[in-house]
C-alpha positions as CSV (number, residue, x, y, z in Angstrom):
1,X,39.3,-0.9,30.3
2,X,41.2,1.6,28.0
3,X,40.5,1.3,24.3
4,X,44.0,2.3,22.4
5,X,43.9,2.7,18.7
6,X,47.0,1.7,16.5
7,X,48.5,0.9,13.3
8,X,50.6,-1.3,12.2
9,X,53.6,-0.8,9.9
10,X,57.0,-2.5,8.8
11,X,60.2,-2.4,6.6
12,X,61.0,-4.9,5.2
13,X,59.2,-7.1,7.9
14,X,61.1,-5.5,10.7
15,X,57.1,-4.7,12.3
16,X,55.8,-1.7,14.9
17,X,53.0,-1.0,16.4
18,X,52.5,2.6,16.1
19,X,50.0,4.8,18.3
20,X,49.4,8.3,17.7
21,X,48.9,10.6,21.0
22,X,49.5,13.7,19.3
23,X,46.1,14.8,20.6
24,X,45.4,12.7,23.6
25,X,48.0,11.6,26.2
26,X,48.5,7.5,26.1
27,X,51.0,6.0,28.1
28,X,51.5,2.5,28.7
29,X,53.7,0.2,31.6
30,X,56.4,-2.2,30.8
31,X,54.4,-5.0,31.8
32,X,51.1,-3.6,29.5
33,X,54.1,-3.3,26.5
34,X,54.8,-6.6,27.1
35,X,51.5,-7.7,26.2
36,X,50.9,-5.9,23.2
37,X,54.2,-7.5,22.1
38,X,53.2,-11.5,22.3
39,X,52.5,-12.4,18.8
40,X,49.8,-15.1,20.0
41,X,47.7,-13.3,22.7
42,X,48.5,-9.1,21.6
43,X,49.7,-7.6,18.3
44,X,52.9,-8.6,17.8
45,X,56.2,-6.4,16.9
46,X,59.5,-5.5,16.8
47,X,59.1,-2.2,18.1
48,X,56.4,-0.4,19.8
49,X,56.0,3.7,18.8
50,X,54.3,6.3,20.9
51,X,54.0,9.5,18.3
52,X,53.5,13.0,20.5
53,X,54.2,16.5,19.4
54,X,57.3,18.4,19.2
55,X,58.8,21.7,19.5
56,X,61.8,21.5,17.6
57,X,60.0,19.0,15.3
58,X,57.7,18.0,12.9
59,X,57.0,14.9,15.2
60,X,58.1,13.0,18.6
61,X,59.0,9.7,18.3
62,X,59.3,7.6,21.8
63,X,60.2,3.8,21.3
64,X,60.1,0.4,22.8
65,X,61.3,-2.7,22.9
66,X,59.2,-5.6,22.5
67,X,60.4,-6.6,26.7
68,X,59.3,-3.2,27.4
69,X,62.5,-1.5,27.4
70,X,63.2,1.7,26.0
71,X,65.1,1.9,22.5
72,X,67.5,4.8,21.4
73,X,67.0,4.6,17.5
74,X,65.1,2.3,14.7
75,X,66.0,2.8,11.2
76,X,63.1,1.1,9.9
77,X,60.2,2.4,12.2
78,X,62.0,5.9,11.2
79,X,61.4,5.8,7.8
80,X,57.9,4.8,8.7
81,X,56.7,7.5,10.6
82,X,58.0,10.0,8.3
83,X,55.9,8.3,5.6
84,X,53.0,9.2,7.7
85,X,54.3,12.6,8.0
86,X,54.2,12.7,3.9
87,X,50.8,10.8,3.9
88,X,49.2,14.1,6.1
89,X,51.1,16.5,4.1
90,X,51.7,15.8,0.1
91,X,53.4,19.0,-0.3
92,X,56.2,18.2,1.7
93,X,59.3,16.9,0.6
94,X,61.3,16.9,4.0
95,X,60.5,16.4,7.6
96,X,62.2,16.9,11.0
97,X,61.5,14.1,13.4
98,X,62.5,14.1,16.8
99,X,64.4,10.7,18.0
100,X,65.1,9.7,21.6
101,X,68.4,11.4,23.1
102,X,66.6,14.9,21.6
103,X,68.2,13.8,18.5
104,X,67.2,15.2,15.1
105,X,66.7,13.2,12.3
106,X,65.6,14.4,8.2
107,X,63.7,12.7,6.5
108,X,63.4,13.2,2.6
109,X,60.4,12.0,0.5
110,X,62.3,10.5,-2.7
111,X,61.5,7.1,-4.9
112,X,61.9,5.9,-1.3
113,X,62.0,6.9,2.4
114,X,65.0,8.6,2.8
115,X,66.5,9.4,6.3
116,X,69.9,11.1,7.3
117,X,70.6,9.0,10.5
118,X,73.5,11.2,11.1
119,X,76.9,9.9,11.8
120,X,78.3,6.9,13.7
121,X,80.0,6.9,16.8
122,X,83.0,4.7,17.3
123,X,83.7,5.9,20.9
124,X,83.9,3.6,23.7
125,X,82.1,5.9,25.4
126,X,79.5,6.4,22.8
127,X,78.8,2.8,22.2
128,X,78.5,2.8,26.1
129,X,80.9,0.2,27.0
130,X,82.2,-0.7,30.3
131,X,85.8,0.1,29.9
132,X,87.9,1.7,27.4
133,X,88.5,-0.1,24.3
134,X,89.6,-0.3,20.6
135,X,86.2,-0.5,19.5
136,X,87.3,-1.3,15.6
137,X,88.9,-4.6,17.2
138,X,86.6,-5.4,20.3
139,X,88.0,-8.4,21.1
140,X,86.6,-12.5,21.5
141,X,83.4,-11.7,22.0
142,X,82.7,-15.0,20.9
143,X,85.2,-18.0,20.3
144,X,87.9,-16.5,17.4
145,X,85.6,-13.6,16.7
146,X,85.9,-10.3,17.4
147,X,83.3,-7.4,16.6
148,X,83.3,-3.9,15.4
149,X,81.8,-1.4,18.2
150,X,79.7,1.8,16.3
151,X,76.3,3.4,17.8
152,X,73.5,4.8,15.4
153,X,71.9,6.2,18.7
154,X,71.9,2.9,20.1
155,X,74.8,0.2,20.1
156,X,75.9,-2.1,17.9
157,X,78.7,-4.9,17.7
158,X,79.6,-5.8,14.3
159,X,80.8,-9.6,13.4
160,X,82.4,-9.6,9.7
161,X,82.0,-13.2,9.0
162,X,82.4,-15.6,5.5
163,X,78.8,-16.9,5.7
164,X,76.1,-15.4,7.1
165,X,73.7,-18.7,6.9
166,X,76.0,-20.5,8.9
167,X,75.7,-18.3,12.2
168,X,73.5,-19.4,14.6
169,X,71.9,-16.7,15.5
170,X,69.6,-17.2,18.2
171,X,72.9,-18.8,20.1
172,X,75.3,-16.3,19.4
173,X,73.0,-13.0,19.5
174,X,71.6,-13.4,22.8
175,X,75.7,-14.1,24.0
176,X,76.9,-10.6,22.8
177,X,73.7,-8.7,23.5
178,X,74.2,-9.8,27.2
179,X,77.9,-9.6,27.1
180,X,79.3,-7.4,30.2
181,X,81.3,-5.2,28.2
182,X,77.8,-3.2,27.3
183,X,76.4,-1.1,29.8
184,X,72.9,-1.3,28.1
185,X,73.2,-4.6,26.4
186,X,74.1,-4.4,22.6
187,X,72.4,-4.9,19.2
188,X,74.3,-7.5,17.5
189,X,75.2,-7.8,13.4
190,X,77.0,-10.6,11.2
191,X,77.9,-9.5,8.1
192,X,79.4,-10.5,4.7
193,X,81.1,-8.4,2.0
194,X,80.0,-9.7,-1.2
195,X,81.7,-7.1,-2.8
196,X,82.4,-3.4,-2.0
197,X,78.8,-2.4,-3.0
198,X,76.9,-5.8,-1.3
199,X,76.9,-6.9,2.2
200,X,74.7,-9.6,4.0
201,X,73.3,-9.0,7.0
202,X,71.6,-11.1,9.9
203,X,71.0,-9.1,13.2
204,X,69.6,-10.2,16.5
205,X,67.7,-7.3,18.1
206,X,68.2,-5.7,21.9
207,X,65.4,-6.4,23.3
208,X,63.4,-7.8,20.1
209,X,65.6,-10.8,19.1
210,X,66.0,-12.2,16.0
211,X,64.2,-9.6,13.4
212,X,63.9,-9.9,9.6
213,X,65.8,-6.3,9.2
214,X,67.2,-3.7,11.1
215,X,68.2,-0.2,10.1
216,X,70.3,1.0,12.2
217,X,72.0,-1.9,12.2
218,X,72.5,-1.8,8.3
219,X,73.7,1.8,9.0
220,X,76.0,0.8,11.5
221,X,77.0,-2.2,9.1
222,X,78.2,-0.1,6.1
223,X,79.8,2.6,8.7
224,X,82.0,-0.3,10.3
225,X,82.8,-1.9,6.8
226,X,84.4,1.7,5.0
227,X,85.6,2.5,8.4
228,X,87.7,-1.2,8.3
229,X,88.3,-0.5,4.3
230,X,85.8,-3.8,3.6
231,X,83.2,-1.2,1.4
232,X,82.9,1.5,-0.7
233,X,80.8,4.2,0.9
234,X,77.8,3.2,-0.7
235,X,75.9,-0.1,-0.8
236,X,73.3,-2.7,-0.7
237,X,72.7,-4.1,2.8
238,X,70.8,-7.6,2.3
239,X,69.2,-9.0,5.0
240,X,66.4,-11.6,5.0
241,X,63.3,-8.9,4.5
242,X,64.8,-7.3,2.2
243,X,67.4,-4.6,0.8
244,X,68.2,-1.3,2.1
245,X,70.3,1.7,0.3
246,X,72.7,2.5,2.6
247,X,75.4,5.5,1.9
248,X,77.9,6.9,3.8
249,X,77.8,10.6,2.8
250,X,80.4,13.4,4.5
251,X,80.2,11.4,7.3
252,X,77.0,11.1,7.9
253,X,74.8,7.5,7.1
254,X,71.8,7.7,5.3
255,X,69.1,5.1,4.3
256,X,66.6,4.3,1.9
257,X,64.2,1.8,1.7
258,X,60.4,0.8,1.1
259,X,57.9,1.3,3.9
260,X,54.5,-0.7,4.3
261,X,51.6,-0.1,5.9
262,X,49.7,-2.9,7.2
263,X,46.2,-2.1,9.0
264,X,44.5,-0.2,11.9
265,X,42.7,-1.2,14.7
266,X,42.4,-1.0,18.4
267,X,43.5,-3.2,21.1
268,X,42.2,-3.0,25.0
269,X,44.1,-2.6,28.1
């Protein structure tokens, strides 16, 4: 029997498990993954972060799903780590944290967690999707709907809807995330432009499901609505945990938004 410590974190109730093998090499299986995921017999999360070290970082991030797959980007669990990064070190007002894909994300320590997420992709090929397509306009997704395409690091398909509250989500999200059209399934938004500086926000997770807040997919939310003209390049993205700043700045998205830290403990595998 291994004994693993953790800790567990959130934003805005989008929840990790985070273990640190900086100094000792953990890995875990799918299937062990899996386990820590089930909110009634593990720990319960959204995400799952392994932290090692880096060379062209501060930190390594590797994350997972709660199915045990592997996940390109989290907004949320980003901002997270870097608070950790700020705990260890008070002098420091900026951090380089290396993100799956060997991408490169800042992180500034302001009233909030600041991170530069750096700047969407609306390639077809970026998103990763199975054929070439307009991906401001991909289509009928679902009945008389049709999504926005952008990747954060990891895929997203946009729905701008009139009412958020009357989507069902746990219908509708699993029906795009599986949708053929992406390669490696898709995270799925609905949105609605309150006014150029507030959007709503519902998201169902790859590979989590239905989560209280997402941010990559609030980045990729206000980076589809100025791209389609339906924002300024700043706002509010509201979902049901809570707000995040998002800005759309030279191109490139950043977020802000509280971090909380939970407890520590130790589970056994």
């Amino acid at each position: 029997m291994r004994t693993i410590p953790f800790m567990k974190m959130d934003g805005l109730g989008n929840d990790f498990v985070v273990i640190d093998a900086r100094e000792k090499l953990i890995t875990l299986t799918p299937q062990e993954i899996t386990k820590i995921a089930n909110r009634r017999t593990g720990i319960g999360f959204d995400q799952l972060f392994i932290l090692t070290k880096s060379n062209i970082a501060d930190i390594k991030m590797t994350i997972y799903n709660g199915d045990g797959s592997s996940a390109g980007a989290c907004g949320n669990g980003t901002r997270c780590i870097a608070s950790l990064l700020f705990e260890e070190d008070s002098s420091k007002r900026e951090v380089l944290i290396e993100a799956p894909g060997d991408k490169l994300l800042k992180a500034y320590k302001k009233e909030q967690i600041c991170v530069n997420m750096g700047a969407p992709d609306f390639s077809w090929q970026g998103i990763g999707l199975a054929e070439e397509k307009d991906t401001l306009n991909l289509g009928n997704l679902l009945p008389n709907m049709s999504a926005c395409g952008v990747s954060m690091g990891n895929p997203h398909a946009v729905f701008f809807v009139e009412d958020v509250n009357k989507i069902d989500l746990a219908k509708m999200g699993p029906l795009v995330e599986n949708n053929p059209l992406f390669v490696n399934r898709t995270n799925v938004e609905f949105a609605q432009v309150v006014s150029p500086n507030k959007i709503l926000m519902r998201v169902w997770e790859r590979g989590a499901g239905i989560t209280q807040a997402c941010g990559s997919g609030a980045c990729a939310t206000l980076a589809a609505a100025y791209k389609k003209g339906l924002s300024s390049n700043k706002a509010q993205i509201i979902m049901p945990g809570g707000t995040l700043e998002i800005e759309n700045k030279d191109g490139e998205i950043l977020m802000a938004g509280p971090v909380n830290k939970a407890f520590i403990g130790q589970f056994y595998i």
